[in-house]
mmCIF file of the N, C-alpha and C atoms, coordinates in Angstrom:
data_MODEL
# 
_entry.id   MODEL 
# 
loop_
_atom_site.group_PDB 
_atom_site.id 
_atom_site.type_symbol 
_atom_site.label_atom_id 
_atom_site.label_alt_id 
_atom_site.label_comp_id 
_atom_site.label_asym_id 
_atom_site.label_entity_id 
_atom_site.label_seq_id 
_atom_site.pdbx_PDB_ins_code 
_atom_site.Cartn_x 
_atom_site.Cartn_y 
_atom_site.Cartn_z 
_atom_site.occupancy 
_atom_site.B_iso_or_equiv 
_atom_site.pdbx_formal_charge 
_atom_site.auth_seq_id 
_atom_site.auth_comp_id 
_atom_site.auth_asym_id 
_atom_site.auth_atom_id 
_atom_site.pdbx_PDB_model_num 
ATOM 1   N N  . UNK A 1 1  ? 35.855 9.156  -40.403 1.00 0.00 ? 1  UNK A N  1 
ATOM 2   C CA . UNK A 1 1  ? 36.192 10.396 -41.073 1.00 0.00 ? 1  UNK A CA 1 
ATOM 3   C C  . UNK A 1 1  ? 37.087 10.068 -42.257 1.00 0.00 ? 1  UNK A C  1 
ATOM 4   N N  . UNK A 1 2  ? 36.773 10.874 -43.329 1.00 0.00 ? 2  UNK A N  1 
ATOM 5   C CA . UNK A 1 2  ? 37.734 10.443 -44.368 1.00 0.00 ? 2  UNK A CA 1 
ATOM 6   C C  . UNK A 1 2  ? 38.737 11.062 -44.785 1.00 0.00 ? 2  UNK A C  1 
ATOM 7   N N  . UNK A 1 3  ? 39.646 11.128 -45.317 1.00 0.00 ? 3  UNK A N  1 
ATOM 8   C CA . UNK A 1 3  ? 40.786 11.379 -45.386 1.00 0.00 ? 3  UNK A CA 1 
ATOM 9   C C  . UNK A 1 3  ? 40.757 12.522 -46.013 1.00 0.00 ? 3  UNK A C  1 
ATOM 10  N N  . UNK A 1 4  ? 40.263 13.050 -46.982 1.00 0.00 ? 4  UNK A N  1 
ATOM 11  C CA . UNK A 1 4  ? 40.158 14.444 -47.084 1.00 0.00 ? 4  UNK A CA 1 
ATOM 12  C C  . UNK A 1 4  ? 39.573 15.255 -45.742 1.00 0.00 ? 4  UNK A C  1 
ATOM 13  N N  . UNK A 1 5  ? 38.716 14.704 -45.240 1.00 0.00 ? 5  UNK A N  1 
ATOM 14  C CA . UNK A 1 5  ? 38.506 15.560 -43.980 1.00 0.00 ? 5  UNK A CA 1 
ATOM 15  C C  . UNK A 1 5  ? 39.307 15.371 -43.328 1.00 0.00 ? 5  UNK A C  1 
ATOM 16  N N  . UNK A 1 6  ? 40.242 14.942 -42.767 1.00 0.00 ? 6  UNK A N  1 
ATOM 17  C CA . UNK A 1 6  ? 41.384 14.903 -42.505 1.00 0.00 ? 6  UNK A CA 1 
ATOM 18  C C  . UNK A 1 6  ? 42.280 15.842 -42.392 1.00 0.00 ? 6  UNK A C  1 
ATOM 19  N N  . UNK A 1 7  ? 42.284 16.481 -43.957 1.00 0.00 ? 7  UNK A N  1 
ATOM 20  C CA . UNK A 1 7  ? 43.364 17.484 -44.800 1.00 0.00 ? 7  UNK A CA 1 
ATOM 21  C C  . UNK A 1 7  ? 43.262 18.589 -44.396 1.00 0.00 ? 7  UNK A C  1 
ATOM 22  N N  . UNK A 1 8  ? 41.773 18.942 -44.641 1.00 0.00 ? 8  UNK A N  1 
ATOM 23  C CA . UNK A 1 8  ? 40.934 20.003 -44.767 1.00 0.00 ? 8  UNK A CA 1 
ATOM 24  C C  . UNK A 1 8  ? 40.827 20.749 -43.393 1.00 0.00 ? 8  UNK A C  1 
ATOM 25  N N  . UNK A 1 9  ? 40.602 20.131 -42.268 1.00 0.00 ? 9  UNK A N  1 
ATOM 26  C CA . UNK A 1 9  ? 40.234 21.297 -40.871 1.00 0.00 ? 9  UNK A CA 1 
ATOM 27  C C  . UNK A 1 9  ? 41.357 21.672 -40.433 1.00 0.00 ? 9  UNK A C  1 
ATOM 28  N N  . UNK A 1 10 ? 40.880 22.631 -39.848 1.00 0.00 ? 10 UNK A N  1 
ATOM 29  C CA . UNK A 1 10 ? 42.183 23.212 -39.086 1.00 0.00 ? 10 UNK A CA 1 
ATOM 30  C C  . UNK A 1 10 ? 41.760 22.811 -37.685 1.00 0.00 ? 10 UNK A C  1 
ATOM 31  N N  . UNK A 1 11 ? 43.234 22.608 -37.442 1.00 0.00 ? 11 UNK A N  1 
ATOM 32  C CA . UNK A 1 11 ? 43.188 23.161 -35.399 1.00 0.00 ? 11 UNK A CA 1 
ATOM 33  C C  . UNK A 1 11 ? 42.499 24.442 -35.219 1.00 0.00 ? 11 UNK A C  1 
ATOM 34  N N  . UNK A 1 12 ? 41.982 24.270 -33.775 1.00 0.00 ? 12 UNK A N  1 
ATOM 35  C CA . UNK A 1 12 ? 42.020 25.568 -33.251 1.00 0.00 ? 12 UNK A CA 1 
ATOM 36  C C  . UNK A 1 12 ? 43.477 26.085 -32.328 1.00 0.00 ? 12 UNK A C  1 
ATOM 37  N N  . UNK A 1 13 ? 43.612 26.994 -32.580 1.00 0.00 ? 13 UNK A N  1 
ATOM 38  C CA . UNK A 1 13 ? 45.264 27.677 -32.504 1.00 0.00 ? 13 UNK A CA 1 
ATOM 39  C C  . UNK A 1 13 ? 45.150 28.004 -31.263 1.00 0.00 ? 13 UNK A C  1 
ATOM 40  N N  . UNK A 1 14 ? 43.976 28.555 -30.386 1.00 0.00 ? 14 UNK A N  1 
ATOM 41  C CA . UNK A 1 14 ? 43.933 29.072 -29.107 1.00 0.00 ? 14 UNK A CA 1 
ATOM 42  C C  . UNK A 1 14 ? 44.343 27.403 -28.341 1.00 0.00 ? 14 UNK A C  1 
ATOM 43  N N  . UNK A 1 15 ? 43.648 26.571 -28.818 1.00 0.00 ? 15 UNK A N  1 
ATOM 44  C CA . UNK A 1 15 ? 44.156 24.906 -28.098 1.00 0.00 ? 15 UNK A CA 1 
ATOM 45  C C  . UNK A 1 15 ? 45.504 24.600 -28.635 1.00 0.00 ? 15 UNK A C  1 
ATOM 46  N N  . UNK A 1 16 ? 46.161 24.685 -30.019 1.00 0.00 ? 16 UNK A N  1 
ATOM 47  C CA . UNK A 1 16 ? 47.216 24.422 -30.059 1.00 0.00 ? 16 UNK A CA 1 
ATOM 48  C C  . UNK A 1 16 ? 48.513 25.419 -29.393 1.00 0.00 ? 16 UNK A C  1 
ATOM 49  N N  . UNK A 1 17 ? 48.026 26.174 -29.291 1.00 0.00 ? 17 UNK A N  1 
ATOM 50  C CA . UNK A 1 17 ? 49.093 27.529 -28.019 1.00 0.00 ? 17 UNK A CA 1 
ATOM 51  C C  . UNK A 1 17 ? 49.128 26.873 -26.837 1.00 0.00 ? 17 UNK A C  1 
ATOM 52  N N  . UNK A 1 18 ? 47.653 26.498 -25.868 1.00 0.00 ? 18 UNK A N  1 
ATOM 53  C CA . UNK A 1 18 ? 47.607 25.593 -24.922 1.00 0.00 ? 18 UNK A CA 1 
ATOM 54  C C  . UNK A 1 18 ? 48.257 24.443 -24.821 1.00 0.00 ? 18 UNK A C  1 
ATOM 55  N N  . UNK A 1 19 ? 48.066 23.591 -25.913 1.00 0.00 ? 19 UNK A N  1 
ATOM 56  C CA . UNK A 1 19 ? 49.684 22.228 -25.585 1.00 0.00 ? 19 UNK A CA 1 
ATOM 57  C C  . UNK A 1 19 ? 50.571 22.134 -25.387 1.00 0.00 ? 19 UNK A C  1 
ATOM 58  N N  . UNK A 1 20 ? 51.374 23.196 -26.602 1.00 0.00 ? 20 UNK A N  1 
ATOM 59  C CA . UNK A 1 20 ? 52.349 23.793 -26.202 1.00 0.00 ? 20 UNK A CA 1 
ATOM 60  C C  . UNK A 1 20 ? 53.384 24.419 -24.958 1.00 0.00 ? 20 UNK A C  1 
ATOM 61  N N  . UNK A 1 21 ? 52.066 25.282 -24.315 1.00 0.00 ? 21 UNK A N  1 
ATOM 62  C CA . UNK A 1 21 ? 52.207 25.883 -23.543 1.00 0.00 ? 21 UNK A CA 1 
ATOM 63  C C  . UNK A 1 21 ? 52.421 25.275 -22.007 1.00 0.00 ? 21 UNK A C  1 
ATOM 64  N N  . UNK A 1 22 ? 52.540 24.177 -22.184 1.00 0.00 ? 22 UNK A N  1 
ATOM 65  C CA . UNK A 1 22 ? 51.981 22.917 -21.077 1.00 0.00 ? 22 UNK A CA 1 
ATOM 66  C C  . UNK A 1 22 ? 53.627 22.647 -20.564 1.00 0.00 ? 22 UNK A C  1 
ATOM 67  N N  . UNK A 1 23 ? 54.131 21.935 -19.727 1.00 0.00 ? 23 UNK A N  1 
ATOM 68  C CA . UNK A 1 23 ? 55.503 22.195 -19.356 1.00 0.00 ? 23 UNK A CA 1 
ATOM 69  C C  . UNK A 1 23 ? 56.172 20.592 -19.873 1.00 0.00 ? 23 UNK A C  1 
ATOM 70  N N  . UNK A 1 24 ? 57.096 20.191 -20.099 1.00 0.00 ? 24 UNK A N  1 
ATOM 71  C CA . UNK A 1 24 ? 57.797 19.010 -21.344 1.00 0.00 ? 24 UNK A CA 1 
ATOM 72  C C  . UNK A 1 24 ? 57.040 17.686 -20.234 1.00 0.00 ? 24 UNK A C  1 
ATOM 73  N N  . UNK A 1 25 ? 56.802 17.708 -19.182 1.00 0.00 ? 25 UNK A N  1 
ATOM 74  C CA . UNK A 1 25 ? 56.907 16.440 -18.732 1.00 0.00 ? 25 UNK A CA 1 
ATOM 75  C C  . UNK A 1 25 ? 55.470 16.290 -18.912 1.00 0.00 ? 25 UNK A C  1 
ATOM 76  N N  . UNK A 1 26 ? 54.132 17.277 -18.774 1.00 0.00 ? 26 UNK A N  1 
ATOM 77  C CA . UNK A 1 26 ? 53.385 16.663 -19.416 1.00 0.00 ? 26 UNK A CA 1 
ATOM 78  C C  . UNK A 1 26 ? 53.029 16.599 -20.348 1.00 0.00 ? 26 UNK A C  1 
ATOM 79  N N  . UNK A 1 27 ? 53.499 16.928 -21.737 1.00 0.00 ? 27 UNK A N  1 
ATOM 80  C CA . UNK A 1 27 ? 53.414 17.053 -23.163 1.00 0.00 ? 27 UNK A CA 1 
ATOM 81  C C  . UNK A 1 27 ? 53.936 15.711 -23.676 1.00 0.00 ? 27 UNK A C  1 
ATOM 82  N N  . UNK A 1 28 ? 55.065 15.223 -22.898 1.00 0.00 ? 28 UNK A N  1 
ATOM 83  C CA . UNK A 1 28 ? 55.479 13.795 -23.232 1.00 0.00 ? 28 UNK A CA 1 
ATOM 84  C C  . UNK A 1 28 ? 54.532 12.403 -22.548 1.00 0.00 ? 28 UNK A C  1 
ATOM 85  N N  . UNK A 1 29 ? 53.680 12.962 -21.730 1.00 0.00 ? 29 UNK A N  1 
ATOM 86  C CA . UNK A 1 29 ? 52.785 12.124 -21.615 1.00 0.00 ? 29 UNK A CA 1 
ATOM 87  C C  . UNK A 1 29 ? 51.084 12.109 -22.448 1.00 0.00 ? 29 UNK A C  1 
ATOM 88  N N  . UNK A 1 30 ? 51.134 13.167 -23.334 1.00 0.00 ? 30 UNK A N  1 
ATOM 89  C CA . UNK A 1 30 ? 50.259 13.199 -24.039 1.00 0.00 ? 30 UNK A CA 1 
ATOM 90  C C  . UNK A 1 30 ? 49.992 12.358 -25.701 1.00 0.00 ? 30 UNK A C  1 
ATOM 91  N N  . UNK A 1 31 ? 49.470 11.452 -25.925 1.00 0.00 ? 31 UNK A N  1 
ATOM 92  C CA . UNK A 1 31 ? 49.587 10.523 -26.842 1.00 0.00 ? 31 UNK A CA 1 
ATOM 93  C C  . UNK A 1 31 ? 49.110 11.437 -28.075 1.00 0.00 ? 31 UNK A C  1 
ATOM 94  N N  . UNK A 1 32 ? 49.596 11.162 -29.389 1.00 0.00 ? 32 UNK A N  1 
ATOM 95  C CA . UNK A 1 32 ? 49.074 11.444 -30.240 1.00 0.00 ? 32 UNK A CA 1 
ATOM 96  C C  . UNK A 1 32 ? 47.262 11.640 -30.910 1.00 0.00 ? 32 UNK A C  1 
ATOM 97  N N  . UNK A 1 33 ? 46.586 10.565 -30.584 1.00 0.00 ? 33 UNK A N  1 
ATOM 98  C CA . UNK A 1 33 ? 45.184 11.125 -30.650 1.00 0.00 ? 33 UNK A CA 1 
ATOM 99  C C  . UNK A 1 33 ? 44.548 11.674 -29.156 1.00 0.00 ? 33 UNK A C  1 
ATOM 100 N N  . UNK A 1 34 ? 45.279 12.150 -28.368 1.00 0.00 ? 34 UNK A N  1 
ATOM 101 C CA . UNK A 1 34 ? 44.628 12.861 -27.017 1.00 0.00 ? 34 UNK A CA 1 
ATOM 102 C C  . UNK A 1 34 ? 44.915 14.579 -27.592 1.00 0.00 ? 34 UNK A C  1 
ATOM 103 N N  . UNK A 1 35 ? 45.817 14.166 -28.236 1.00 0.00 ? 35 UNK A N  1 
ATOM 104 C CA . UNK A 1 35 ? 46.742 15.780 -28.799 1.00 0.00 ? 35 UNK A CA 1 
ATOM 105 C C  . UNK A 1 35 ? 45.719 16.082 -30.067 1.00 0.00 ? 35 UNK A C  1 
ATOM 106 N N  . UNK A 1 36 ? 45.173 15.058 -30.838 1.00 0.00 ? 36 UNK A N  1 
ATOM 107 C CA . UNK A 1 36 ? 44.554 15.584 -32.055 1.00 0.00 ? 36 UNK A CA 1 
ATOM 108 C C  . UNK A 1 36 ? 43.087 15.663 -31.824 1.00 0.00 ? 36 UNK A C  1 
ATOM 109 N N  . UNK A 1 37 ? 42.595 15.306 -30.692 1.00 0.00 ? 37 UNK A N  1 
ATOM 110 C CA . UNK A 1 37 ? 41.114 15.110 -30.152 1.00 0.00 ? 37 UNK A CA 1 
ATOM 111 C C  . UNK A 1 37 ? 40.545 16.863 -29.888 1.00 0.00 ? 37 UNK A C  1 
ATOM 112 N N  . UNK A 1 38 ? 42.410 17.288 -28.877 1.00 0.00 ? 38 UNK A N  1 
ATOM 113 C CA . UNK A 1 38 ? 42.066 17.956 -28.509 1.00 0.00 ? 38 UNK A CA 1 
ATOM 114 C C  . UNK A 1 38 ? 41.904 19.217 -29.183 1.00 0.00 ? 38 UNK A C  1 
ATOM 115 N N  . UNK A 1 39 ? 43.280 19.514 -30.373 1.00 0.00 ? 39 UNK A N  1 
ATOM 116 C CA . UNK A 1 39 ? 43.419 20.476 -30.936 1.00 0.00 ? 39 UNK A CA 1 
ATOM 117 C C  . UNK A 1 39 ? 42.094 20.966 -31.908 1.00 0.00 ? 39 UNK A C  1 
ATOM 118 N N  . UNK A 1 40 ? 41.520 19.709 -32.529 1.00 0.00 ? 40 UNK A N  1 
ATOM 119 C CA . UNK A 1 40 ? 40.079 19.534 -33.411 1.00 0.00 ? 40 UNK A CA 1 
ATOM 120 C C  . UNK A 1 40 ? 38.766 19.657 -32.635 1.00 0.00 ? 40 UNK A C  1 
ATOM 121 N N  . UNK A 1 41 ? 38.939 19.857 -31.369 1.00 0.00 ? 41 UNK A N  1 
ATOM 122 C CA . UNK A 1 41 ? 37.824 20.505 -30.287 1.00 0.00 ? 41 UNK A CA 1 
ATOM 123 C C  . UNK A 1 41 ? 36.874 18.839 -30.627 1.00 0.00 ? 41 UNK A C  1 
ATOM 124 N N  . UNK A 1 42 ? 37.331 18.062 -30.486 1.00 0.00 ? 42 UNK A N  1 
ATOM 125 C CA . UNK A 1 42 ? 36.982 16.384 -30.944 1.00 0.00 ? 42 UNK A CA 1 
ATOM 126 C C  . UNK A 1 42 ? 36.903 16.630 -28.825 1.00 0.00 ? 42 UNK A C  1 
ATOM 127 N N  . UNK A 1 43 ? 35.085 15.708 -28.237 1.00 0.00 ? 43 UNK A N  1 
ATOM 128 C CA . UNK A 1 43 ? 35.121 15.568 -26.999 1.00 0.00 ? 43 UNK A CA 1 
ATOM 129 C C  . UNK A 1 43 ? 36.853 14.790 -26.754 1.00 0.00 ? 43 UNK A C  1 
ATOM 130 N N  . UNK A 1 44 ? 37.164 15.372 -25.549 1.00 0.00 ? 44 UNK A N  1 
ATOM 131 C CA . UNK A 1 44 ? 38.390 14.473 -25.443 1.00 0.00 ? 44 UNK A CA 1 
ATOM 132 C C  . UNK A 1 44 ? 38.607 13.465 -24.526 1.00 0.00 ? 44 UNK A C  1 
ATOM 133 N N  . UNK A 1 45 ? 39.258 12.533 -24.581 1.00 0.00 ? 45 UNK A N  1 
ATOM 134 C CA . UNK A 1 45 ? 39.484 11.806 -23.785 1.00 0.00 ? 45 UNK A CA 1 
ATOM 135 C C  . UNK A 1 45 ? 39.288 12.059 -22.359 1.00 0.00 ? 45 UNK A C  1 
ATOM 136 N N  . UNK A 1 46 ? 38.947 11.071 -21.556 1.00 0.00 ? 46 UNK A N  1 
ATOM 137 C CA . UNK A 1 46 ? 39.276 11.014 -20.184 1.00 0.00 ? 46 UNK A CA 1 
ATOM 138 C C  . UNK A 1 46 ? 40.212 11.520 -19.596 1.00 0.00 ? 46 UNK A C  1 
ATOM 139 N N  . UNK A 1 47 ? 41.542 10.480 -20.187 1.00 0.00 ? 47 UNK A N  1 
ATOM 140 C CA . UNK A 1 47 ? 42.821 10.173 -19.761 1.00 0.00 ? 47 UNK A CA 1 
ATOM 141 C C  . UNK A 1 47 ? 43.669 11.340 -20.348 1.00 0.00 ? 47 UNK A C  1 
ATOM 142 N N  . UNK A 1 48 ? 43.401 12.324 -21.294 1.00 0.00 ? 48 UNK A N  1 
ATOM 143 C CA . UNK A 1 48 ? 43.808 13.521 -21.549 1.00 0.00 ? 48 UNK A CA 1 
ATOM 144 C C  . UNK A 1 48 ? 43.750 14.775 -20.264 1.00 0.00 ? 48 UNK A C  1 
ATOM 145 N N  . UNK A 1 49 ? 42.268 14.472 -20.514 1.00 0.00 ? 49 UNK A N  1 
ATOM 146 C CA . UNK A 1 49 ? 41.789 15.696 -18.887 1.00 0.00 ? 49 UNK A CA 1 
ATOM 147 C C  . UNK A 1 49 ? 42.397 15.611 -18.153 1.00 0.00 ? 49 UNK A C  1 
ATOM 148 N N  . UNK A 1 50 ? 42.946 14.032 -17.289 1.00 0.00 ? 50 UNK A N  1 
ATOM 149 C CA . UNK A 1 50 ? 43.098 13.977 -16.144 1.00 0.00 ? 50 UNK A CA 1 
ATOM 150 C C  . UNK A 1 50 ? 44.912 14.218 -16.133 1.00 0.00 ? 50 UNK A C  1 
ATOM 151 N N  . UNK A 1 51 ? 45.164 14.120 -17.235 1.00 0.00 ? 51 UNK A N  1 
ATOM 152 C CA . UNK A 1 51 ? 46.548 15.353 -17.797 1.00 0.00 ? 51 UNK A CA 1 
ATOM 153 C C  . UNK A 1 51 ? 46.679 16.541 -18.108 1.00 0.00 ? 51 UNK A C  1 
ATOM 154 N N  . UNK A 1 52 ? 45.458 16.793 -17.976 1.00 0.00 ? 52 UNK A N  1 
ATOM 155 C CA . UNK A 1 52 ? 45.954 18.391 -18.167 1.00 0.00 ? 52 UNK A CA 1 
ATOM 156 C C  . UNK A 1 52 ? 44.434 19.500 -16.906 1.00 0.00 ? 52 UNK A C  1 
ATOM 157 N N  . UNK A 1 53 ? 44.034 18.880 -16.064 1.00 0.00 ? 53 UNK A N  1 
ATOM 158 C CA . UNK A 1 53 ? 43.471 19.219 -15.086 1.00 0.00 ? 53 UNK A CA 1 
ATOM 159 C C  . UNK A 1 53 ? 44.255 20.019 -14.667 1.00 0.00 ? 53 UNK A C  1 
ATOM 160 N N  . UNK A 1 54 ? 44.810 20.326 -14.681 1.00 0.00 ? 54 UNK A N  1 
ATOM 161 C CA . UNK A 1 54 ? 45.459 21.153 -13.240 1.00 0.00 ? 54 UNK A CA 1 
ATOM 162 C C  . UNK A 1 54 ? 45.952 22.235 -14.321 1.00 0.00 ? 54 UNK A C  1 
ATOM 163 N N  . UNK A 1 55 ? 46.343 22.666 -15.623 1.00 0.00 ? 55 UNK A N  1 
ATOM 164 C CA . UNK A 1 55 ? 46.484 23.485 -15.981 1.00 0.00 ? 55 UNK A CA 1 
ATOM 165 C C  . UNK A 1 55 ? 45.598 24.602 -17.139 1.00 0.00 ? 55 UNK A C  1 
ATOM 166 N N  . UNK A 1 56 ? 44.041 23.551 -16.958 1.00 0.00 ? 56 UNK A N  1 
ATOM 167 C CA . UNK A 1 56 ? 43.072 24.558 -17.559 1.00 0.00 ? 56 UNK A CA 1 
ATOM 168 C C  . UNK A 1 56 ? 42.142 25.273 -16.729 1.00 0.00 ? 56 UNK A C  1 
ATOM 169 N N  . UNK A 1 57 ? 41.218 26.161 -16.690 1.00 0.00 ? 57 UNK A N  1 
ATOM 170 C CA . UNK A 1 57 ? 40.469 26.990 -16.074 1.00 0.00 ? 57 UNK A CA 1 
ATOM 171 C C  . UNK A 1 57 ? 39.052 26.720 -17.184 1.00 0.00 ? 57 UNK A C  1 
ATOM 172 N N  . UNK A 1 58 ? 38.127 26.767 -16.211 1.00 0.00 ? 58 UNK A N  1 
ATOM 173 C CA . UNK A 1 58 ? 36.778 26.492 -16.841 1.00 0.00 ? 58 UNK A CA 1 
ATOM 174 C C  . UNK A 1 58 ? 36.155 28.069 -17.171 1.00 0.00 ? 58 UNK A C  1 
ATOM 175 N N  . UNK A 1 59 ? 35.646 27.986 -18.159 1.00 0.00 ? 59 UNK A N  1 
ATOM 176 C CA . UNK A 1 59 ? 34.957 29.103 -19.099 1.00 0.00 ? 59 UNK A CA 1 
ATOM 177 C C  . UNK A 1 59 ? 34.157 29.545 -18.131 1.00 0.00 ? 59 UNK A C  1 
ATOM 178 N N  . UNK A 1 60 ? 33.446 30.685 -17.821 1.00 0.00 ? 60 UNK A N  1 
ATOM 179 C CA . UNK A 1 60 ? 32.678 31.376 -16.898 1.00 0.00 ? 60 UNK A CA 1 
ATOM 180 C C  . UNK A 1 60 ? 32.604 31.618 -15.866 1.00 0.00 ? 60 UNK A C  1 
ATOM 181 N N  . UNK A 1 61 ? 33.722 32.155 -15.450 1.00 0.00 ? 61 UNK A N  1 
ATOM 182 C CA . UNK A 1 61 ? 34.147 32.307 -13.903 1.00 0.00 ? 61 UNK A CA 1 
ATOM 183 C C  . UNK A 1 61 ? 35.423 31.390 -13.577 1.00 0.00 ? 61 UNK A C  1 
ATOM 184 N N  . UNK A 1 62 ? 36.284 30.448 -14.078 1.00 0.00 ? 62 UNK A N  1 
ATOM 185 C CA . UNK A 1 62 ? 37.294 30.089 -13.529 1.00 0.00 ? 62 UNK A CA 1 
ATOM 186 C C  . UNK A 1 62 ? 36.414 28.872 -12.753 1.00 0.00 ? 62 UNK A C  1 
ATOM 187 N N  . UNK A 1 63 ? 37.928 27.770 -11.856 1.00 0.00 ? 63 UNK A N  1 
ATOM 188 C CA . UNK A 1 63 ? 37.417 26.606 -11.188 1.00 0.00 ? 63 UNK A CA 1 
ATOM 189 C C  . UNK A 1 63 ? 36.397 27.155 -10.042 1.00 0.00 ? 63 UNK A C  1 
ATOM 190 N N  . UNK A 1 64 ? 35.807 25.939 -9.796  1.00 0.00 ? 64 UNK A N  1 
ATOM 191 C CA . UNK A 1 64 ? 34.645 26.290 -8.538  1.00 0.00 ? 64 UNK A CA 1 
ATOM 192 C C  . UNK A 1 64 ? 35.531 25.362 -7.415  1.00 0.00 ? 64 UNK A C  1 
# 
């Protein structure tokens, strides 16, 4: 990706409310490109999910 694309996108704000929203101890375990993967709706990491599992809900009905 090049650096003007870079500049140019935005986050999505409904995901950046969600990071935020996350409690300090796991926000400090979230690395900088797990945080920018996620906010840019970029597939995300593994090792992101398995940080923040427990505080998302799946689209169409909630967890199974």
């Amino acid at each position: 990706m090049s650096d003007t694309d870079k500049t140019t996108r935005k986050p999505d704000p409904d995901r950046v409310a969600f990071l935020r929203s996350l409690p300090m101890e796991v926000k400090e375990q979230i690395t900088g490109d797990e945080a920018e993967a996620f906010m840019f709706a970029v597939d995300i990491p593994q090792s992101l999910y398995e940080k923040i599992k427990d505080f998302i809900t799946e689209e169409g009905g909630g967890k199974s």
